[in-house]
C-alpha positions in Angstrom: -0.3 -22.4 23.8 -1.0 -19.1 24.8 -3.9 -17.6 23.0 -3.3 -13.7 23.8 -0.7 -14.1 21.1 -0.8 -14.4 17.5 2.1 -14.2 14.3 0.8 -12.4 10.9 3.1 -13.3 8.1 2.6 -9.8 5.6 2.2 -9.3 2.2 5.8 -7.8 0.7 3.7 -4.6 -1.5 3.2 -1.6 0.3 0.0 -1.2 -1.1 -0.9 -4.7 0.3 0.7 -4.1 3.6 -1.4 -0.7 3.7 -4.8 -2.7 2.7 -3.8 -5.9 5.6 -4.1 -3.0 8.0 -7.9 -3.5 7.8 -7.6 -7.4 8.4 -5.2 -5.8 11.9 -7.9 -3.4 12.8 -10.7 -6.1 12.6 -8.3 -8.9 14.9 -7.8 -6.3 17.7 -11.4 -5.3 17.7 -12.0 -8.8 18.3 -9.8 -10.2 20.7 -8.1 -6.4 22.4 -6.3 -8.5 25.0 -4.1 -10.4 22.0 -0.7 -9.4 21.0 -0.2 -9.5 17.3 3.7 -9.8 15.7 4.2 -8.9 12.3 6.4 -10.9 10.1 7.5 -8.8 6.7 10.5 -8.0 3.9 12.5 -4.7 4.5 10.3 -2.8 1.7 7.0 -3.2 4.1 8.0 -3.3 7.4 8.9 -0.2 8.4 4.8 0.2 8.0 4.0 -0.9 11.2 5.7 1.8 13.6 2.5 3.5 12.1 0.2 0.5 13.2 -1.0 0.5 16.6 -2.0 -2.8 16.8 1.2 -4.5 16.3 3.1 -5.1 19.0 6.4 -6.5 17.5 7.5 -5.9 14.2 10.0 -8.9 13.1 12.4 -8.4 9.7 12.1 -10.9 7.3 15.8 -9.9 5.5 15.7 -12.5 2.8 16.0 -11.0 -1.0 12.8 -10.8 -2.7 12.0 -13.9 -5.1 14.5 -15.9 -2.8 13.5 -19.6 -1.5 16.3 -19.1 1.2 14.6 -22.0 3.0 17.4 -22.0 5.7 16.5 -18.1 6.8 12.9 -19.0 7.0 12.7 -22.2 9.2 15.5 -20.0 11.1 13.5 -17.5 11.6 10.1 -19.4 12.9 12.0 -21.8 15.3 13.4 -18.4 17.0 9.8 -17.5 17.9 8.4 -20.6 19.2 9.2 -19.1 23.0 6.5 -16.8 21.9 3.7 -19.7 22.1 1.6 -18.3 19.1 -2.1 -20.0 19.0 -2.5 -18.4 15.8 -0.9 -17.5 12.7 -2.1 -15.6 9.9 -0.1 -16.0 6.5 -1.1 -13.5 4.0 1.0 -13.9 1.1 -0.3 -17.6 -0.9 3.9 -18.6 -1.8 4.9 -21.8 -0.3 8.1 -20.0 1.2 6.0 -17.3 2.9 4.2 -20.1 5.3 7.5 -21.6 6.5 8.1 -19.2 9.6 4.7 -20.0 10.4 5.1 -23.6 10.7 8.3 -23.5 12.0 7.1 -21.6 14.9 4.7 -23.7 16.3 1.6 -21.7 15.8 -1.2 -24.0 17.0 -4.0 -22.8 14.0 -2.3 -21.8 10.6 -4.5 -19.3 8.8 -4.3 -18.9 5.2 -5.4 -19.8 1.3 -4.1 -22.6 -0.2 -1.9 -21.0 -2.7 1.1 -23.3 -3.8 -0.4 -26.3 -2.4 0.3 -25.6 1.2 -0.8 -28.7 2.7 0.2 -29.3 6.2 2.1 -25.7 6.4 -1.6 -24.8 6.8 -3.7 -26.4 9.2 -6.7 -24.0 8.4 -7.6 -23.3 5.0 -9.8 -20.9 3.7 -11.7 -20.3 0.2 -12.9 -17.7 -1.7 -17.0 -17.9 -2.0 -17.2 -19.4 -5.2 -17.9 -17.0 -8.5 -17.0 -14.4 -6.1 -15.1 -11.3 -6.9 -13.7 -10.0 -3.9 -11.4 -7.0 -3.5 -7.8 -8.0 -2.4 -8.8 -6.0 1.2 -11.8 -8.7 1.3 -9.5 -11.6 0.8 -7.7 -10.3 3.4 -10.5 -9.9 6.1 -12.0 -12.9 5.6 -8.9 -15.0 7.1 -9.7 -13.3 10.4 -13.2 -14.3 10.6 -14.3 -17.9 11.2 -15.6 -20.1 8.0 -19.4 -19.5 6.9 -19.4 -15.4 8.5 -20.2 -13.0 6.1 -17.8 -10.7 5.3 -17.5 -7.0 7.2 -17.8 -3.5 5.6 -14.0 -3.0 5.7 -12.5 0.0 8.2 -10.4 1.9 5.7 -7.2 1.3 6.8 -5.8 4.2 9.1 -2.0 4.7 9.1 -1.1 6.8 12.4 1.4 9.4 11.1 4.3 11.3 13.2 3.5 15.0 12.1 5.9 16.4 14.1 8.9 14.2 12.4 6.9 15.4 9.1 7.1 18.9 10.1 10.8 18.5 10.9 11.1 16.6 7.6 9.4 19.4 5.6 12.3 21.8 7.3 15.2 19.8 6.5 13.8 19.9 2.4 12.9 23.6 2.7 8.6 23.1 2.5 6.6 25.6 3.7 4.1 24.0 5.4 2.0 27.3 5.6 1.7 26.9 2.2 -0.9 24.6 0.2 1.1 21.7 -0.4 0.4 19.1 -3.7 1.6 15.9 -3.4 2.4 13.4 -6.9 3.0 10.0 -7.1 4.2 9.0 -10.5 5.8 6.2 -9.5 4.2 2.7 -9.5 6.1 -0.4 -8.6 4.7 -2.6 -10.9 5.2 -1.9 -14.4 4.9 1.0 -16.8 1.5 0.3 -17.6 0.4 1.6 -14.4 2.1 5.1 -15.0 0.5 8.1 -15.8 3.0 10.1 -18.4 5.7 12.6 -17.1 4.2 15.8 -18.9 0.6 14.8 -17.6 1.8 15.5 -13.8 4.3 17.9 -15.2 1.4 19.9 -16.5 -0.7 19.5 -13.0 2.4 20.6 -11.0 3.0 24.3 -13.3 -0.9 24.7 -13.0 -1.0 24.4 -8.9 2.3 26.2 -9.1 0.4 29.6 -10.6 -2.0 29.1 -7.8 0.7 29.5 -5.4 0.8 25.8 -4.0 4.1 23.9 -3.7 3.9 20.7 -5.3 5.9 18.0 -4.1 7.5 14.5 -5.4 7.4 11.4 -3.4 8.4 8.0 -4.3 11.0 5.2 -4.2 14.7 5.3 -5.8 13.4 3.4 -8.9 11.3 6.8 -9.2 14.0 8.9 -9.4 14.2 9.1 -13.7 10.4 9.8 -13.9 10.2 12.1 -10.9 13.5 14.2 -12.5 11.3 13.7 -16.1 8.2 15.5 -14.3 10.9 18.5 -12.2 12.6 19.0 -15.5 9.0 19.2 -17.5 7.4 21.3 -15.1 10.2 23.9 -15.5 11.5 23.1 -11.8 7.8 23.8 -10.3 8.3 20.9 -8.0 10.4 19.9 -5.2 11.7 16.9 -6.1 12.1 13.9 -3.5 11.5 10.7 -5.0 14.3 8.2 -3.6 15.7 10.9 -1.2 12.9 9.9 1.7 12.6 6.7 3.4 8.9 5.3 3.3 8.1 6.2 7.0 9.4 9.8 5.7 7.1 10.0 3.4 4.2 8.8 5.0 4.9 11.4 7.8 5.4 14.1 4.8 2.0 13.2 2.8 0.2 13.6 6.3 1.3 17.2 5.8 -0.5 17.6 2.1 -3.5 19.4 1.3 -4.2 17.2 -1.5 -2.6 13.7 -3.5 -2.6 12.8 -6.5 -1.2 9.1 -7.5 -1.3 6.5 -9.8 -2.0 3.4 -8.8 0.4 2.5 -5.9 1.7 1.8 -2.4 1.6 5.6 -1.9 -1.7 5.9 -3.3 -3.0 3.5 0.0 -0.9 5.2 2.2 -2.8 8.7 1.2 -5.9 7.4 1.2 -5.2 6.1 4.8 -3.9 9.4 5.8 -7.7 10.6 4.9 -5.9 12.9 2.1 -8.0 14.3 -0.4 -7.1 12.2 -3.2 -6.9 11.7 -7.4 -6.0 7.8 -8.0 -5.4 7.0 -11.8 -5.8 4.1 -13.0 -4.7 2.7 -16.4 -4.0 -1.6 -16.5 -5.0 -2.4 -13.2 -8.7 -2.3 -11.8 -10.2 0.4 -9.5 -12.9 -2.3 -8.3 -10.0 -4.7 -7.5 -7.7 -2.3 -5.2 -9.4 0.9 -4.9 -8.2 3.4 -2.6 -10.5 2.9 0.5 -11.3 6.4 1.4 -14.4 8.5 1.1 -12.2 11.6 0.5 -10.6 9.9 -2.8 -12.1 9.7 -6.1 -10.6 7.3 -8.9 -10.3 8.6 -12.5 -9.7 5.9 -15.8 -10.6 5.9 -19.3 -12.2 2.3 -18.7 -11.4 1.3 -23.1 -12.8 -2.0 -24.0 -8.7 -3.3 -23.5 -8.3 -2.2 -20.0 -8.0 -3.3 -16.9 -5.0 -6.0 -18.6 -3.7 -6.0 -15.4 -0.4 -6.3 -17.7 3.0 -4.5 -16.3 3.5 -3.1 -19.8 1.1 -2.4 -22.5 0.1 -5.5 -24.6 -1.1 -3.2 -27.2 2.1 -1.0 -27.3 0.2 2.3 -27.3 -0.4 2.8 -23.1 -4.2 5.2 -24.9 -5.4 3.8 -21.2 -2.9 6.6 -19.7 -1.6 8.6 -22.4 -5.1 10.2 -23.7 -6.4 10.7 -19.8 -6.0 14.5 -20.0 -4.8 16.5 -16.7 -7.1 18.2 -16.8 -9.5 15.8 -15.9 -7.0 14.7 -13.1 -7.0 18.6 -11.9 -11.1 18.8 -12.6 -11.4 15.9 -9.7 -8.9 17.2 -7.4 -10.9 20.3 -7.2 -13.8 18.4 -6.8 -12.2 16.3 -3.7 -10.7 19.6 -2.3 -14.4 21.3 -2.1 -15.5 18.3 -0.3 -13.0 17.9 2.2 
């Protein structure tokens, strides 16, 4: 068993992925001689050609949601050549520790989660009554039972500035210019979407200034991000779902400032050190801030919120709808002066 070698199984939301960079800072300041592989879906992966402490990045191509049982023990029994002394298993499924096990790892980090037994030969716990931040959860499986938990290192994606630059080309950007990035997108669910005339309203008022404002996101962005182009009266350029991720994390590198809802890009800003707005409307700034001293978080916080609900229980969305841009525009000025 080799122990200058260990297998992290990822989490499958960029945001996640993003925030387990602090968990792969904290195992290579620890042990800089070991080689850590990285085990993730398609939608996450791509991540770590902007991680330097991952040596090998290994495609997990299974559909999201799917057991696929078959794929997984595949997978791990590929990898047992690799020796692994340790694994580390982020996600808490059942399915997710398979390639784990399967490859032989000598000491299986993780939670419990679905009743893991023997997939998991080390199992951790949450202090109890605690209420740790998901990057917390994720630090304390690298550290031994019993030590206190670490100030996290924000997480620090390495971008490719030049392949932004030429990216920024190819969609006609000035990057002389002052350059506004928007999120509107958010995986999750509606309720953690900031209207279409709220960012259309930030993007015409950094339009008069004479900043570009750009739109990043996924393909299931595109119908908001056209909303928000069409709103704004064509005062953005419009790129949701015409970037891949590694695109867009070279492109954001590039803005002046970001501002996002709650979301994968959101982390990715805020570990580009971007001046950033985060708004938040069902889900909880003290659960999965962005960890960044540059970025400042803006929610209503009414008595019904954080729900943590994908869509609003109360079928009004107030927690979004009645945060005014121009508080949104009043704290990106006030993270632009500081930066």
């Amino acid at each position: 068993m080799s122990a200058a070698r260990a297998l992290i199984v990822g989490p499958a939301w960029v945001g996640d992925m993003v925030m387990a960079h602090s968990l792969f800072q904290l195992l290579k300041a620890r042990h800089p001689d070991r080689v850590l592989d990285l085990i993730a879906p398609p939608a996450t992966l791509p991540l770590a050609a902007r991680m330097p402490e991952i040596a090998d990045a290994i495609v997990l191509a299974v559909p999201h949601g799917r057991l696929a049982l078959r794929e997984r023990l595949r997978l791990g029994r590929r990898l047992r050549e690799r020796d692994y002394a340790q694994a580390y298993i982020l996600p808490r499924s059942y399915k997710s520790a398979l390639p784990a096990w399967a490859s032989g790892a000598g000491r299986r980090t993780a939670y419990l989660g679905e009743a893991r037994y023997g997939l998991i030969n080390d199992i951790r716990r949450e202090p109890a009554g605690s209420r740790l931040k998901t990057v917390d959860r994720f630090l304390l499986l690298g550290l031994e039972p019993g030590e206190p938990l670490p100030t996290p290192q924000p997480p620090r994606l390495v971008a490719d500035r030049e392949a932004g630059r030429q990216c920024a080309e190819r969609f006609g950007i000035d990057t002389d210019t002052p350059l506004l990035a928007l999120c509107p997108g958010a995986e999750y669910g509606p309720a953690k979407r900031w209207p279409a005339r709220h960012f259309a309203h930030l993007a015409r008022s950094y339009t008069k200034r004479g900043w570009q404002v750009l739109l990043l996101g996924g393909p299931h962005d595109r119908g908001i991000a056209q909303s928000i182009h069409d709103l704004s009266q064509g005062a953005c350029i419009n790129l949701a779902g015409h970037t891949t991720l590694l695109e867009a994390v070279d492109l954001m590198s590039l803005a002046t400032a970001v501002a996002s809802n709650d979301s994968g890009l959101m982390h990715i800003a805020a570990s580009l050190h971007k001046p950033l707005v985060a708004v938040f409307g069902s889900s909880d700034p003290n659960h999965t801030p962005p960890l960044d001293d540059r970025a400042l978080t803006v929610t209503l916080g009414l008595p019904c919120s954080p729900c943590f609900a994908r869509t609003c229980p109360q079928g009004h969305l107030r927690c979004l709808e009645d945060l005014a841009p121009e508080r949104v525009e009043e704290a990106l000025e006030q993270v632009i002066r500081l930066s």
